[in-house]
N, C-alpha and C positions, 0 to 999 in steps of 0.2 A: 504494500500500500504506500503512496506517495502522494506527499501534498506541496501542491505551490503558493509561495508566498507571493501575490503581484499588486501588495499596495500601494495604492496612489497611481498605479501606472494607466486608469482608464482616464484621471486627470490631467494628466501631465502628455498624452495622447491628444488630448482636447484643444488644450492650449497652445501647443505648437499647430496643430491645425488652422488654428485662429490666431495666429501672427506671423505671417508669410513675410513682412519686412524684416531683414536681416538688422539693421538699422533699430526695430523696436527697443525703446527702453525696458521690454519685458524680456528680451532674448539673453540678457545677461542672469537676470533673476530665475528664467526658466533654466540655465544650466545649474545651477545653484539645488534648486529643490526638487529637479526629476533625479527621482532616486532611479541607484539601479534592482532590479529586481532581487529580490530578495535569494537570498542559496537554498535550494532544494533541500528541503531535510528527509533523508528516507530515515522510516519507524518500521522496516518489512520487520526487525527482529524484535524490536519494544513490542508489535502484533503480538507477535506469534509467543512472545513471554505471557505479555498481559491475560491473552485467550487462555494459555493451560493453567496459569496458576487461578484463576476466576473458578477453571471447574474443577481442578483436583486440588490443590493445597490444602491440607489441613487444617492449616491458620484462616482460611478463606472470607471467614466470616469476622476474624479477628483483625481483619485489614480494611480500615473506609475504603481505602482507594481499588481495594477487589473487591469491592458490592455491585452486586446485581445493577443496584438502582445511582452505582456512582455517577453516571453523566446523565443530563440533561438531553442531549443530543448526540448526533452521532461526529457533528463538528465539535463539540465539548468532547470526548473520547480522543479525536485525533490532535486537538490542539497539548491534551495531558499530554501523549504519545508525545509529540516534539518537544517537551519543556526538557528533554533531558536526553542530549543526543550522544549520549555512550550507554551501550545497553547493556555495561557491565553496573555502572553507576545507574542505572536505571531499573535493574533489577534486585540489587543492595540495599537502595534508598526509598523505592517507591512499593515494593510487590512484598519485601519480606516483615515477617510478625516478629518485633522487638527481642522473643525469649528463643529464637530460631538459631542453633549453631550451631549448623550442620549445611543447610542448602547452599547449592552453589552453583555457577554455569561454567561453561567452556566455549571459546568463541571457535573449535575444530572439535565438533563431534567426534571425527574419525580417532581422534590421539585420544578421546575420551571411551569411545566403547574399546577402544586396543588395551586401553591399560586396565577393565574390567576384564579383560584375558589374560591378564600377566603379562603384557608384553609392554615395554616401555622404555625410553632413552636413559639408561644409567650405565653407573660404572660399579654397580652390584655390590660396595659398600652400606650396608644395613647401621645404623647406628642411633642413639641415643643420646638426649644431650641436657646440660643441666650447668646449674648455676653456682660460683665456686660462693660460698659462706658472704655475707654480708657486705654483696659487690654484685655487681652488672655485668661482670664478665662471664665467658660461658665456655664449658668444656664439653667435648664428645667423645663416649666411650661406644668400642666397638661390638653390636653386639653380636652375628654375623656375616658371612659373606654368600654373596649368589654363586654358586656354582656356574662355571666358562664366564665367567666375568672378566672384566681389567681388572678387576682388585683381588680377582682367585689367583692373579700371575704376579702379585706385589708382596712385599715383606710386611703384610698385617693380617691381625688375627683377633679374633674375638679376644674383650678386656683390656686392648690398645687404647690407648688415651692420647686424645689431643688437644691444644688450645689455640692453638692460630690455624688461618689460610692464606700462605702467599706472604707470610713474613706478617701479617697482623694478627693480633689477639682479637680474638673472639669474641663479641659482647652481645648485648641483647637488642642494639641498636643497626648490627652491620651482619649478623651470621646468615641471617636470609637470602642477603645478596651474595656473600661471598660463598656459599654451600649451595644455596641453591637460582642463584642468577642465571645470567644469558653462558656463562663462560663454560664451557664442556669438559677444560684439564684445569686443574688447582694442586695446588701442594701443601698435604697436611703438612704444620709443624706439630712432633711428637711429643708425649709427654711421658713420664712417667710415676708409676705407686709407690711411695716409701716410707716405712711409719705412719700409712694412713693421709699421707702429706704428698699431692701433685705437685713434679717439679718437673719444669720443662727440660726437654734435651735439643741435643743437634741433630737427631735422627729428622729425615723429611721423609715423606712418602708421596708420588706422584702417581695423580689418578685423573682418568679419562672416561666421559660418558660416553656411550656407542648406544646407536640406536636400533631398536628393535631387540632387548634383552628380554628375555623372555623365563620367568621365574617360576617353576615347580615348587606350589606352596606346598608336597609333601614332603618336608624335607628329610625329617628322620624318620626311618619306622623300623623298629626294631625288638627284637624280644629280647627279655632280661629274666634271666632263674636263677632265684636267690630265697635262703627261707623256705625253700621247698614249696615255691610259689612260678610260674610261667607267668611276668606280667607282659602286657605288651605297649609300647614305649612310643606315640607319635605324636612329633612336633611337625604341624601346621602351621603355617603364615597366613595365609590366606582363603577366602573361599571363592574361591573361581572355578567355574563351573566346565572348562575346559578341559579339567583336571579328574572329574569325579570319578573318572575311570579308574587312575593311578589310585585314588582313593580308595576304591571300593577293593580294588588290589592287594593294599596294604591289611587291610581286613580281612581279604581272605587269607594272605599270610596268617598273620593273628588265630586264625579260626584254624589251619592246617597243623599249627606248632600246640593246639590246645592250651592258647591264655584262657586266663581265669578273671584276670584283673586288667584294668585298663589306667595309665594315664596318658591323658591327654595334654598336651602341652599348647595350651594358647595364648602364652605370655605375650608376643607380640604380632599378635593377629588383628589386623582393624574392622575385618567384617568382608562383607562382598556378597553374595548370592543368598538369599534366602532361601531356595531351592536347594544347592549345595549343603547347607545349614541343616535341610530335611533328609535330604539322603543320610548323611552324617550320623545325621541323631539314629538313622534308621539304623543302622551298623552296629551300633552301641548297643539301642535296646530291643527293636526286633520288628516286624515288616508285618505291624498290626494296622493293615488298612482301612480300619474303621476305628481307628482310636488320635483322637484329635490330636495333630502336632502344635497349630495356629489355627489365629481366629483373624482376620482382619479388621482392623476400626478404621474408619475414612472421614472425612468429615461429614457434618451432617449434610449439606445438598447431596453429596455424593453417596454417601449409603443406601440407600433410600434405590438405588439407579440400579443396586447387582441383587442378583439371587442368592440366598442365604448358601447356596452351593460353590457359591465364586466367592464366598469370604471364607472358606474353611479351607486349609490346605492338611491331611489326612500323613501321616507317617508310610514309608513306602517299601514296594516290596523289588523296585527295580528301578534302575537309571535309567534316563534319558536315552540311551541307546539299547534299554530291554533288557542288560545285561542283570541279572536277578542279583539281589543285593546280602553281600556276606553280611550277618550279623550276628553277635558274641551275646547276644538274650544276655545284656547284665542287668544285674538288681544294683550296681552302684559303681559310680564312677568315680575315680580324680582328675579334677582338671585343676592344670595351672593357667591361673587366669590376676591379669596387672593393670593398671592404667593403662595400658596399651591395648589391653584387649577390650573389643565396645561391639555395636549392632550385631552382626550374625553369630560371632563368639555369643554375647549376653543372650542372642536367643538360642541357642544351643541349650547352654546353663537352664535357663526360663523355661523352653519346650520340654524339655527332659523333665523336671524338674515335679510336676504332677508323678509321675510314672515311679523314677527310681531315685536313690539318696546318690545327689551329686554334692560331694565332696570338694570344695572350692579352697585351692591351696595359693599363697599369693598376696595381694593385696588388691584395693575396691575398683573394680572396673571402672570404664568411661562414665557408661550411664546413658548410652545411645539407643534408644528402644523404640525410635520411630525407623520406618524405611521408605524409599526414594524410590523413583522409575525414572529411566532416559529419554527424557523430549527433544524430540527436532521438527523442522518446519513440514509435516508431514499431515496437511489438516485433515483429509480424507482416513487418517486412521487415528484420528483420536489426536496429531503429535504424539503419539509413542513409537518410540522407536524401536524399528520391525527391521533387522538383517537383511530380509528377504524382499525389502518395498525401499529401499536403495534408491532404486530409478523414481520414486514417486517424492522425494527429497527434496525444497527447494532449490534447485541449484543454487542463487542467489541466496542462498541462508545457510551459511555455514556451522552457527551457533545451537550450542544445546543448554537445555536446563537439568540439574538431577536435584526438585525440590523432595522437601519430605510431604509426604500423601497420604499417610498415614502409621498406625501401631500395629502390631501384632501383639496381640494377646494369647497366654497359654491356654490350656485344658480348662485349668480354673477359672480363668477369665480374667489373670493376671499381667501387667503392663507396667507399673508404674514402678522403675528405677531409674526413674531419670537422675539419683544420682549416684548409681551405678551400685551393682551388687557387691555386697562384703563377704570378704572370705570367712571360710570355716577354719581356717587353719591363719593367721596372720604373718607373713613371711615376705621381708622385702630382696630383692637381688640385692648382692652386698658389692660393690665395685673394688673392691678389694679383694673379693674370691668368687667372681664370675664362674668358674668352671668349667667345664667344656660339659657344648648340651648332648645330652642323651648318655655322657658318662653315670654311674651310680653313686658316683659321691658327687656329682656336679648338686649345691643345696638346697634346691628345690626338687627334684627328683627325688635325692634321699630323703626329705622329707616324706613326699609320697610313699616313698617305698617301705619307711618305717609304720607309716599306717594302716598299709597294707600288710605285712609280713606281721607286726608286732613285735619285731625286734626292733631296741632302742637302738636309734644309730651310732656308731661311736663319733661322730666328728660333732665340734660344736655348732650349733645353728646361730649364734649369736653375730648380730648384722653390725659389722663396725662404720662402713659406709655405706648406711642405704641409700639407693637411686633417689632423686628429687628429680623427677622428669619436667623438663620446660617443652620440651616438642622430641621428633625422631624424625627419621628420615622418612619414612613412610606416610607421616604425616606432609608430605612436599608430593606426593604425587596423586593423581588424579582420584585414584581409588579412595584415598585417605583410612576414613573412619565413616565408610558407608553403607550400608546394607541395601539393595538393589532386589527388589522381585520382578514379575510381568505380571500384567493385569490381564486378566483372561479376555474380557471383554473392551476393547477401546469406546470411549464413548463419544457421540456426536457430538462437534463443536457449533455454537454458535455463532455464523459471520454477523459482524457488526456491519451495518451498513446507513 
């Protein structure tokens, strides 16, 4: 949609018609005050925001400026549209509900559904970052690395610490740009642990983003017999749904070696797939297809629009590709779960959580409990974003939105930790003794594994530097801390006209 601005110009049209003497004393005046036309403002993407957050946003009713009856006209509509011609800023200031933080856009779809598949421009450095004692400045510990990465071929390793980039210290003013700016190679300056006390060195490490990385969130899965116990041992990052196969895998492992006990590791997992999330859960505790995993809540215009069949998503008995789904029927799980872990991790926790005794080893999650769909300029399907309806895309609209749309609720009909769930066990990473993950004295694991076996561990658990997270690096890419489902049904838009 496009609007011109041509005021004054049917005047100013006029009047030089009606003064043909060059000579007029008004021919000086008329250069003076015929303006030139005003610059074209296009709003095709302010649209195409405005339209989906009006009928999906959960907030919808919580925002004046998304009410039904916000404009007077359909010139009052279009003239809001133009008061704010960045539709980054425009979607920030104008569309989002004040206690909203999570929603966000992308002005390139495409980098945006790529990095919900694990694929994405890094240099496969995973890390953590936090704030030294009663100062502004900021340190990042390693927590680990991407496998075929630039940084799987460099001298660092999980529990590495640094404080500068490119010869400056790190603060809370500049780490954004210098970590995660336009610039693709950087050069850690190292640090290191001694007495509990970060002191810099001369060590540098040189690191390069390359595009198109591509990240298998199953990282470790592994069986562990100890105790006279088979547990089975997997650390996930992500839930990407590309993967579910590799997952469903690792399970059958699990299920072949005859584990008994499961931890699960989702200390630094941000969320991802809600569906993945269900399979998942399916694995664990068993492919009871009529036993509620979620419930959807949407806002109220919106609810009201699906059949009670299309808000219930049901526990499963097989993957997306049919492949029928390994699972370990347990009565109780461990998960390790941190501030880093939020949306499809907490609903894992949450879904399960009616059925069997999960076990929360760690400290208190995000607290992200709403989840988000992919919009693009696609009006004939709702704007949701459909793989297969590509060609029906604005050309001309490159931009996406991923608002939140609504909750999922469990079995019980529970929802509400928006400030994130607390552990059963209280246990912070100590940066002083990281560990290596999936070993058995790494201290969160042996934590678990002491719960489970009931042999005391012998190593101390005592946290001399607990983690103080200010952000991670996960937290810099697309996916973040979002949990993503599809809506069964897309729903008719209404053109404004």
């Amino acid at each position: 949609m496009k609007k011109y601005l041509l005021a004054f110009l049917g005047l100013s049209l006029f009047l030089t018609n009606c003064s043909k003497n060059d000579d007029s004393p008004f021919t000086e005046e008329l250069e003076e005050i015929n303006p030139t036309p005003e610059e074209e403002i296009d709003v095709t993407v302010q649209n195409f925001m405005w339209q989906t957050m009006n009928t999906y946003y959960f907030w919808q009713s919580d925002v004046a400026d998304l009410a039904d009856s916000r404009f007077a006209s359909y010139d009052d509509y279009v003239s809001f549209l133009e008061n704010e011609e960045n539709p980054g800023t425009f979607f920030d200031e104008k569309l989002l509900y004040s206690e909203d933080r999570f929603s966000f856009y992308s002005d390139d779809y495409k980098e945006l559904t790529q990095s919900f598949a694990g694929i994405s421009k890094s240099n496969g450095l995973e890390f953590g970052l936090s704030l030294f004692a009663n100062s502004n400045d900021v340190y990042g510990y390693v927590r680990y690395i991407v496998p075929n990465s630039n940084a799987s071929t460099k001298d660092i390793q999980r529990g590495d610490i640094f404080t500068g980039v490119n010869g400056t210290t790190l603060n809370l003013d500049n780490y954004i740009d210098l970590l995660f700016g336009d610039n693709d190679t950087y050069t850690l300056n190292m640090a290191e642990i001694s007495n509990n006390v970060i002191t810099d060195t001369d060590r540098e490490v040189s690191l390069t983003k390359e595009a198109n990385l591509t990240e298998n969130p199953v990282f470790i899965n592994k069986v562990l017999e100890t105790g006279g116990k088979k547990i089975g041992y997997l650390m996930y990052n992500g839930f990407t749904n590309e993967f579910d196969e590799q997952l469903n895998n690792a399970f059958g492992e699990f299920k072949s070696a005859g584990v008994t006990d499961l931890v699960l590791d989702l200390r630094y997992n941000p969320g991802g797939s809600v569906n993945s999330a269900r399979l998942l859960s399916s694995m664990i505790y068993g492919t009871y297809t009529n036993s509620v995993f979620l419930k959807a809540r949407y806002n109220t215009k919106l609810q009201s629009e699906f059949k009670e069949t299309d808000l219930i998503e049901y526990f499963a008995d097989a993957t997306d590709n049919n492949t029928p789904i390994n699972t370990l029927g347990l009565s109780k799980v461990y998960i390790i779960a941190t501030g880093s872990s939020a949306s499809a991790s907490e609903l894992v926790m949450n879904g399960l959580d009616p059925y069997i005794n999960v076990i929360h080893i760690g400290t208190t999650t995000t607290g992200k409990n709403e989840f988000s769909v992919t919009f693009v300029d696609d009006f004939d399907n709702g704007n949701v974003y459909d793989p297969d309806r590509e060609d029906n895309i604005n050309p001309d609209n490159h931009w996406a939105i991923q608002p939140l749309i609504g909750r999922n609720e469990n079995a019980n009909g529970f929802s509400d930790y928006t400030d994130g769930l607390t552990p059963d066990i209280l246990l912070s990473e100590d940066l002083s003794n990281l560990g290596v993950l999936g070993n058995m004295d790494e201290p969160l694991l042996a934590k678990a594994i002491s719960e489970i076996t009931g042999i005391t561990a012998k190593m101390d658990f005592t946290v001399d530097m607990p983690v103080e997270l200010v952000s991670s690096s996960k937290m810099f890419t697309k996916i973040k801390d979002n949990m993503f489902m599809d809506i069964k049904k897309p729903l008719n838009l209404t053109k404004k006209q």
